[in-house]
LUMLO-215541 format. One record per atom (N, C-alpha, C, O): x, y, z. Coordinates in steps of 0.05 Angstrom, whole numbers, plus 5000, padded with zeros to 4 digits. Each point is the difference from the previous one (the first is absolute). Layout:
REM residues N
XYZ/...
END
This chain:
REM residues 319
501749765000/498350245000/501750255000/501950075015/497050064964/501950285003/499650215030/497750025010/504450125003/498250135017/499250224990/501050154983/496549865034/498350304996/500350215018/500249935023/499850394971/500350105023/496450145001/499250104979/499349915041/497149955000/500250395015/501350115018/496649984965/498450225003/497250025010/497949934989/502650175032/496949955014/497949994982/499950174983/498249625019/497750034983/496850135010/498649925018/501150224972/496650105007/498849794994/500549834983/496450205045/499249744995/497550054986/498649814991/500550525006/498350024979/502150134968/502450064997/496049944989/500750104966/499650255007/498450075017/502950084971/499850355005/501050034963/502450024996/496249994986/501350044980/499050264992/498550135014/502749954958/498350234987/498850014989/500749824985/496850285005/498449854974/501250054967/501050184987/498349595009/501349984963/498450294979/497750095005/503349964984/499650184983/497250034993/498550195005/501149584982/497449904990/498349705010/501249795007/495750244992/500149745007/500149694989/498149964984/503449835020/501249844991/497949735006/500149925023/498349944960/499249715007/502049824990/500950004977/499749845041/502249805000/499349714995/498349915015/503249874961/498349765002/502749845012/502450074995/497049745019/501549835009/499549754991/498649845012/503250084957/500149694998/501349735023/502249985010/495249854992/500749795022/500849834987/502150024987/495749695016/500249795002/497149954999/498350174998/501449505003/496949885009/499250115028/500950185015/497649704984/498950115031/499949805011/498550035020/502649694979/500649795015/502950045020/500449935023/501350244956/503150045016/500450215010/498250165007/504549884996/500250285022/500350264993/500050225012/500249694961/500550354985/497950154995/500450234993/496549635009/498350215001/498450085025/498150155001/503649705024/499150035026/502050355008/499250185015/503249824970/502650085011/498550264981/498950205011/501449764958/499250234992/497550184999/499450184985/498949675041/496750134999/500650115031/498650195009/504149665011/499750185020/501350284991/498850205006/504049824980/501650284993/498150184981/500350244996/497549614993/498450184988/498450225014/499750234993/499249605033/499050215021/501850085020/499050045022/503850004975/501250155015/500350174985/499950235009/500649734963/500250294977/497650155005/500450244999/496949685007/496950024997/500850245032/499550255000/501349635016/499850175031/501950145013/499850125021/502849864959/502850175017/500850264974/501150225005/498149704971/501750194976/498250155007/498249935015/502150354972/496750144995/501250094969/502350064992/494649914991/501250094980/499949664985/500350024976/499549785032/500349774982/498949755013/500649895021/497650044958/498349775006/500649744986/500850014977/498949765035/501549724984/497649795002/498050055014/502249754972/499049754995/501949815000/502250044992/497049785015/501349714986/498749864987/497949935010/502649984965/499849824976/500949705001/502349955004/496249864992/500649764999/501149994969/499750174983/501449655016/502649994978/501149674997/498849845014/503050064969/500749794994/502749875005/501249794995/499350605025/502649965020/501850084978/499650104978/502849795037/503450125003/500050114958/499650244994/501049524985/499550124970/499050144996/500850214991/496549745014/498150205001/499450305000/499150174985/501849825037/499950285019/502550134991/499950245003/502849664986/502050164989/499150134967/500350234994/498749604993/498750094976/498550275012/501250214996/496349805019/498650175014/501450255004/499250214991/502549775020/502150225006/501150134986/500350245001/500649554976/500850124970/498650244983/500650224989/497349625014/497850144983/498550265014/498650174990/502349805036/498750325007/497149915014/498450145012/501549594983/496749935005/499049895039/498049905011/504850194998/500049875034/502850355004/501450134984/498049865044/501150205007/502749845024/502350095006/496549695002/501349935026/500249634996/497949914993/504049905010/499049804991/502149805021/502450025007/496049824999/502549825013/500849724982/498249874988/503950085012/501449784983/502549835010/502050135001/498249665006/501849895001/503550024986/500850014977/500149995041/503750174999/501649824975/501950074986/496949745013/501549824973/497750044971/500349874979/497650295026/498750074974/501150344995/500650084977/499550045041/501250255002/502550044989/500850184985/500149645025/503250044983/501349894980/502250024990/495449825005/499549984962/498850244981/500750064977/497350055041/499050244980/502350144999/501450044980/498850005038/502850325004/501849934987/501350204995/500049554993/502149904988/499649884976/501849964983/495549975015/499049884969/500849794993/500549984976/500049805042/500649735004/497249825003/497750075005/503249724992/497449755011/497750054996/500249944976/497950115026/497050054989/499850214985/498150024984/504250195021/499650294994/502450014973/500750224990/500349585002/501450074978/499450204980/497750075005/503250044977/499050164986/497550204999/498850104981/501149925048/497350245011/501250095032/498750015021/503650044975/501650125028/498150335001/499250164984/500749835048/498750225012/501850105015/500349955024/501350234959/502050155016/499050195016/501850115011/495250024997/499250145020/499549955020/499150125019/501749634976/498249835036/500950185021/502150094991/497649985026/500650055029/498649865028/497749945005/504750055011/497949925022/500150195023/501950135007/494849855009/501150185022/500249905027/500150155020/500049494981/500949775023/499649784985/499349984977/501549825043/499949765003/498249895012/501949865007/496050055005/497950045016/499949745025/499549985024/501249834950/500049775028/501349734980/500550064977/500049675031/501249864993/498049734988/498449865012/502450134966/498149704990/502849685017/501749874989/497650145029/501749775017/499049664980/497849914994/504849995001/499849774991/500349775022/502249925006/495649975005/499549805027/499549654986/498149934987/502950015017/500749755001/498749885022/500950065022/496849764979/498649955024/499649614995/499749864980/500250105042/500049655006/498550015026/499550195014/499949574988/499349875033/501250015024/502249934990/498050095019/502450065037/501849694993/502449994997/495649775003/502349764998/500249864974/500249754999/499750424976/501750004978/503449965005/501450105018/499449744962/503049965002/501150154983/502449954995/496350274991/501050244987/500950225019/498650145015/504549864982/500450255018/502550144980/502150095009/497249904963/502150114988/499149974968/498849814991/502050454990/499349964966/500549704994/498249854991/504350095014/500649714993/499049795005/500749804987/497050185035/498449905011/497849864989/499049795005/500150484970/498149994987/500649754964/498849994978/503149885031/500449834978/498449785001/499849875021/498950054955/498249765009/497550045012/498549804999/500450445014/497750075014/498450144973/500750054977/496949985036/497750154982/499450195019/499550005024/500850174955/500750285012/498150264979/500350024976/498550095035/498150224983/502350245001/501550085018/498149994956/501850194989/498450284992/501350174987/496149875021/498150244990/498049874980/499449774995/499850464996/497750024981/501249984976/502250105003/497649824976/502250054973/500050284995/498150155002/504149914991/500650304994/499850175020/500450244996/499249695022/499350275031/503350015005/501649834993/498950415020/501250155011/501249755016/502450004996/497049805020/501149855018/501249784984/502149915008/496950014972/501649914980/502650024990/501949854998/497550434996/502650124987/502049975026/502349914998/496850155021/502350025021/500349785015/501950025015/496449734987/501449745004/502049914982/502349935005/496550094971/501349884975/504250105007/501949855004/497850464993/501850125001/501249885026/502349904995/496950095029/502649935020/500749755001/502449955005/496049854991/501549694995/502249994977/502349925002/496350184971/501450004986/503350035004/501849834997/498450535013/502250095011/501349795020/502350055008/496549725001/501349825026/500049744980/499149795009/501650224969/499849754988/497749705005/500549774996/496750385015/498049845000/498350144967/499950244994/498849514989/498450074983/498149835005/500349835018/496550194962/498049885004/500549735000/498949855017/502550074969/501349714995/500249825037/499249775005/501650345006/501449895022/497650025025/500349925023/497650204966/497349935020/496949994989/499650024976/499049965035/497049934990/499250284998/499050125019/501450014958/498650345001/496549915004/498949794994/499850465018/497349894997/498850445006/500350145020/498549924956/499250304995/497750055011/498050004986/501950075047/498250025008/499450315016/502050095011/496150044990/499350335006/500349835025/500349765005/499550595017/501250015023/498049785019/500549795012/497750324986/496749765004/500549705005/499949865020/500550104964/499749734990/503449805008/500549775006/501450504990/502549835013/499650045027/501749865010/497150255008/499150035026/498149825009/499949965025/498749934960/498249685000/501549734994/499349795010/502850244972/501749724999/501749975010/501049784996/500350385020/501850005021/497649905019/500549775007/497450305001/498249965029/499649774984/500249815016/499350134965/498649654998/501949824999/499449764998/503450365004/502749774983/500249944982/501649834993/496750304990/500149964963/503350134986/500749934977/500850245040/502550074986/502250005033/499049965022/502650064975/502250085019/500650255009/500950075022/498650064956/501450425005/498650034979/499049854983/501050415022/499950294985/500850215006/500950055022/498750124955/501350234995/498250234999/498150004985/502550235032/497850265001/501950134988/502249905004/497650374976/501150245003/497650224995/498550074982/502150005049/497350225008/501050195025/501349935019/497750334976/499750095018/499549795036/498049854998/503450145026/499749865022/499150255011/500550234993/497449635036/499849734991/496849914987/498050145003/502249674987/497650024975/498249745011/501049795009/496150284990/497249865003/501349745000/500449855019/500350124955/499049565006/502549875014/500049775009/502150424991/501449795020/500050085032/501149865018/497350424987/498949965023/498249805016/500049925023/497749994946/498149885008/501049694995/498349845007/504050064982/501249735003/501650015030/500149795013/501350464999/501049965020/497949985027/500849895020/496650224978/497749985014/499249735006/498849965021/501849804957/499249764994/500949765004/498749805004/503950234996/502349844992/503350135015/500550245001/500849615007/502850185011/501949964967/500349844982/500650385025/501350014972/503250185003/500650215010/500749604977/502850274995/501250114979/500449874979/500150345024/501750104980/503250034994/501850105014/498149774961/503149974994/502050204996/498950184988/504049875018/501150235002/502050014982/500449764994/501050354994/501550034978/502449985009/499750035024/503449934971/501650025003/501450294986/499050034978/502950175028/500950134994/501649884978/500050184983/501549615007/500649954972/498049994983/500650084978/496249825026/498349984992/498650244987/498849984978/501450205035/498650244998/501750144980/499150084978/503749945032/502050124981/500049994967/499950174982/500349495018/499749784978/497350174983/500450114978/496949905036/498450225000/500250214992/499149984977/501350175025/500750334992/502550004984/500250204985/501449655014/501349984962/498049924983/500450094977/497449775024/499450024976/497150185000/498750044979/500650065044/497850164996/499450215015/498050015014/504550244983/501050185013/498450215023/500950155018/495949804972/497850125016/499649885022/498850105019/502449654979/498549815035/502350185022/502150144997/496149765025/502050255015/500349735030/498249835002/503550175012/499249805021/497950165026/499950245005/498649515009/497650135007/499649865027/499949754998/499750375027/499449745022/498049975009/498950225003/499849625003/496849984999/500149965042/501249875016/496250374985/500350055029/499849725016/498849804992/502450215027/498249695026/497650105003/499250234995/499449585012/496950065002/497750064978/497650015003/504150034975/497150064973/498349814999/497650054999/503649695001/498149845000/499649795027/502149995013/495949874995/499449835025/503049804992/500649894979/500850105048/501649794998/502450124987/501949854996/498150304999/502850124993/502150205012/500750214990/499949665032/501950095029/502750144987/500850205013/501049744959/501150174998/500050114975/498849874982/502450385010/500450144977/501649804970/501949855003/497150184979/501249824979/500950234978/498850214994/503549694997/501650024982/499150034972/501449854986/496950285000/499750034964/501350174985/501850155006/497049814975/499550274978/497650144984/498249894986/502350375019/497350104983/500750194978/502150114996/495249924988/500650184978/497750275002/497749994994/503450185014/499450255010/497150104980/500049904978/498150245028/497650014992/501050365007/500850115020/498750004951/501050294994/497650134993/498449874987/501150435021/498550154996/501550264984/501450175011/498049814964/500850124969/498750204994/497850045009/503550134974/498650264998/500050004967/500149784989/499850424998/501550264966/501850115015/500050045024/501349994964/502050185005/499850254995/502050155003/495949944990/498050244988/499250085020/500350245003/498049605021/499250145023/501250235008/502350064996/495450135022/501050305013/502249835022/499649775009/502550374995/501849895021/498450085026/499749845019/499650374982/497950075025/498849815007/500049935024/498949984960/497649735007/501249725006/499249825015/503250204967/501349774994/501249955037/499849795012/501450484999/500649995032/497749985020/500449905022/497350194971/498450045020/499349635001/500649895021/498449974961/499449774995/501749885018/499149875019/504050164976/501949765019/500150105034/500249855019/499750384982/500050175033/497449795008/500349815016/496650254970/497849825007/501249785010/500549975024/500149844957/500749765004/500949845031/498949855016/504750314981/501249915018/499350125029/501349925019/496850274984/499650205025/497449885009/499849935024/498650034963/497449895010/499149734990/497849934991/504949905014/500149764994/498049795019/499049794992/500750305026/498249855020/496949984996/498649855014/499950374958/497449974997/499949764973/498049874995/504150114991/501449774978/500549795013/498649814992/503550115033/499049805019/497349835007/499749765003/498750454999/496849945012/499249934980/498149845002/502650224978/497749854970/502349714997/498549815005/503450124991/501649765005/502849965006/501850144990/498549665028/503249955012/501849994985/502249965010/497350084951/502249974999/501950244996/502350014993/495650215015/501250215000/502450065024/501950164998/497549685023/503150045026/501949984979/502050115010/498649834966/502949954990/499850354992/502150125006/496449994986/500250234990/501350265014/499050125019/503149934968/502450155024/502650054982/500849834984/500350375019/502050154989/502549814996/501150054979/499649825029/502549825004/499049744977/501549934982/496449965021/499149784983/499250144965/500449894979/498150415027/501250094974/502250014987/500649864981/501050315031/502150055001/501949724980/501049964978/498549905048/502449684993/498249814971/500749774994/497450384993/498649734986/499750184964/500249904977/499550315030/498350124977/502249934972/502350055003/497149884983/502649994982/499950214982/502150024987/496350135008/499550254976/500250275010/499450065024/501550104958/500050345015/497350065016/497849944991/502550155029/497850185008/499750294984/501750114986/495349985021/498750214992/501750235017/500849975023/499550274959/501550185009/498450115036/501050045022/497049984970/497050085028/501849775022/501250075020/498349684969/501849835029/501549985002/500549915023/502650174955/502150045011/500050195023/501049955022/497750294968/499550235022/499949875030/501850025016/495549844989/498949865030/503149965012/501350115018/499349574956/502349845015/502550165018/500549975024/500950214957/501250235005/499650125019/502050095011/495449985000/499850205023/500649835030/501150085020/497849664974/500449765026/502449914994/500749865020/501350144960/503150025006/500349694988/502349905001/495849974988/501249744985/501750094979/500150194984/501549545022/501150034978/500249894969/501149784996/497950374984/499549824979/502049934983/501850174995/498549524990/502049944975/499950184982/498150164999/504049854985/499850104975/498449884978/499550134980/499649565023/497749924979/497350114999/498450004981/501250145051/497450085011/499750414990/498250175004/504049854986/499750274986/499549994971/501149844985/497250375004/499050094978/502650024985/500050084977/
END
């Protein structure tokens, strides 16, 4: 963690009002996951602390999605996943030949944690573990996919070497409780519904990564960031575990008023506790976990914030 040097924060918004008045759309997600829980609570903190600017949140088709959105002028505010982000901004991987060199961000917001979950007296206590077992790897094509796929791979495990089985978060939270698979794989905002309600049910543990593991990790997929999953998130889980996550970013134009572009991130990180109350996975949401995850320039408005609370930013994180 970089250190920060911390500037008292007001615990109300005292801003100025924007020039003109501004309706704001905030591209989410479904309304099954967390990005339109996350982006319908910052909508009414925009709604009750700015004056001068009013927001929505938009359900959306998520992280691709919502960067196109951005592109086009057609979303003002969008959250997206840190390894789709830094394909747009770079015009790699999905975004080949349609690079969005405006992207900006004005945080990181919270962490999509990759959890690895089994039974308490499973004889899986390690990736390597998982050889030979049937093991749910996600939904095809989801986000948890990509990022199971990616860290075995990186550890020299492929589908080859276990029983893949493509199951949504639901349903791998029912075959773990019935014994229909051995493990699975979350990457979600923690801590998340169904493996609460498998740990409600069933004693269950979670598997912890090794620091070669993780490493092995982030050579080949430079957005995962290492991540420790608290003691206590879930029933039966006495200590903190060892992952990796891929940071869940809140993106701007680079067009935005910088005025707005600052007042938005001051909101954020100052009255982070009414974003809390709408969901936990906002506790990750905090200057230091920005800071350490964002991989793309920030918006000049949040360079401003960061700057005044004394973080310190990379030089990748500048315009």
């Amino acid at each position: 963690m970089r250190a920060l040097k911390y500037v008292a924060a007001a615990s109300l918004m005292a801003t100025a009002p924007l020039a003109a008045a501004q309706q704001l759309s905030i591209a989410t997600g479904g309304t099954g996951g967390v990005y339109y829980p996350i982006g319908g609570g910052f909508a009414e903190m925009i709604n009750n602390h700015i004056e001068g600017a009013s927001a929505t949140a938009e359900v959306t088709g998520a992280s691709v999605e919502n960067m196109g959105l951005i592109m086009r002028g057609d979303a003002d505010l969008a959250l997206a996943l840190a390894d789709t982000v830094y394909q747009a901004y770079n015009g790699t991987g999905d975004f080949e030949g349609r690079q969005i060199e405006n992207t900006r961000a004005l945080a990181s917001v919270y962490p999509n944690a990759v959890q690895l979950v089994t039974l308490a007296d499973s004889d899986i206590q390690s990736l390597e573990d998982l050889r030979g077992k049937r093991v749910s790897v996600g939904a095809p094509g989801s986000g948890t996919e990509l990022n199971a796929r990616a860290l075995l791979e990186a550890n020299g495990i492929t589908y080859d070497d276990f029983r893949p089985q493509r199951l949504n978060f639901n349903e791998t939270a029912d075959a773990i409780r019935d014994g229909d698979i051995d493990a699975g794989f979350w990457s979600v905002g923690p801590p998340t519904s169904s493996i609460l309600n498998l740990a409600a049910t069933r004693s269950i543990r979670l598997v912890g990564f090794s620091e070669e593991e993780i490493e092995n990790a982030r050579e080949v997929e430079p957005t995962f960031a290492a991540y420790e999953l608290r003691a206590g998130m879930y029933d039966g889980m006495d200590e903190a575990v060892q992952t990796i996550s891929i940071p869940n970013v809140l993106v701007v134009n680079a067009d935005m008023d910088e005025e707005l572009a600052y007042q938005l991130t001051k909101l954020l990180f100052e009255n982070t506790d009414e974003l809390i109350a709408v969901h936990p996975a906002a506790n990750d949401t905090t200057v230091e976990f920005s800071i350490d995850s964002t991989p793309v320039p920030f918006h000049d408005g949040a360079l401003r914030y960061y700057e005044e609370v004394g973080a310190e930013v990379a030089d990748h994180q500048r315009p």
